[in-house]
C-alpha positions in Angstrom: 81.6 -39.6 -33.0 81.9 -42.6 -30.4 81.0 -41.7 -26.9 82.9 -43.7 -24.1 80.8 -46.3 -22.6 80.7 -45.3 -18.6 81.4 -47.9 -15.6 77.5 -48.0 -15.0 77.0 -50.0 -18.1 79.6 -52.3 -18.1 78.6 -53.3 -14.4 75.6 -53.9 -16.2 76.7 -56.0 -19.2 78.6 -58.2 -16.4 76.1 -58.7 -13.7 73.6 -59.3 -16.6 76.6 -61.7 -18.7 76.8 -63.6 -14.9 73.3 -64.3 -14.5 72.6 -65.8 -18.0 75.9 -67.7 -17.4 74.7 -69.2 -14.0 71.2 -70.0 -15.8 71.8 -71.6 -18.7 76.0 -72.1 -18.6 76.5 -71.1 -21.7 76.5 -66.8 -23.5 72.9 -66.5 -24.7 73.7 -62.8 -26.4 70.0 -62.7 -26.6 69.0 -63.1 -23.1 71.6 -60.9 -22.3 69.9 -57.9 -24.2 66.8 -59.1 -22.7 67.9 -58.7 -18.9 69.9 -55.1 -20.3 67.1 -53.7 -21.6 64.3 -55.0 -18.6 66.3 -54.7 -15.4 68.5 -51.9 -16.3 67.0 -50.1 -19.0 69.5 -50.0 -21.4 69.6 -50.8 -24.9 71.9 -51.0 -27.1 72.1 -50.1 -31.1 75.6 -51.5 -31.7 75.6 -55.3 -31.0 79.3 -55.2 -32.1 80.1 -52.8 -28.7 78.2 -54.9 -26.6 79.8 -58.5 -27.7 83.5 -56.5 -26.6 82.0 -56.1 -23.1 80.1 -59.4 -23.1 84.2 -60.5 -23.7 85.5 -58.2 -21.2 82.8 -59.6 -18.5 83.9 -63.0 -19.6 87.5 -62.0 -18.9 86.9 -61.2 -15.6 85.1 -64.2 -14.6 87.5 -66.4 -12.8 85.7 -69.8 -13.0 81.5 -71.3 -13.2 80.1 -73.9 -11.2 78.5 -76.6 -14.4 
């Protein structure tokens, strides 16, 4: 059974996606699950779901200041 991922996470996985991005410029997967699971407590089991919203989060990001 897959349960739909609600709006609360994926704010998370993008706020959490921009942070690392304005850090280091570049997707650091790890950090990301690092800021996830510190700051908002959330963890997640399937690192296949998370790399789609780590790609949706990258989709909405218009541009990055390098």
């Amino acid at each position: 059974m897959k349960k739909p991922i609600t709006a609360n996470v994926r704010e998370a996985v993008q706020k959490a996606t921009e942070v690392v991005l304005e850090e280091t410029k570049d997707v650091d997967v790890s950090k990301i699950i690092g800021i996830l699971e510190s700051e908002y407590k959330i963890r997640f089991f399937n690192v296949e779901v998370l790399e789609q919203l780590i790609k949706e989060a990258l989709n909405n990001i218009v541009f990055i200041y390098c």
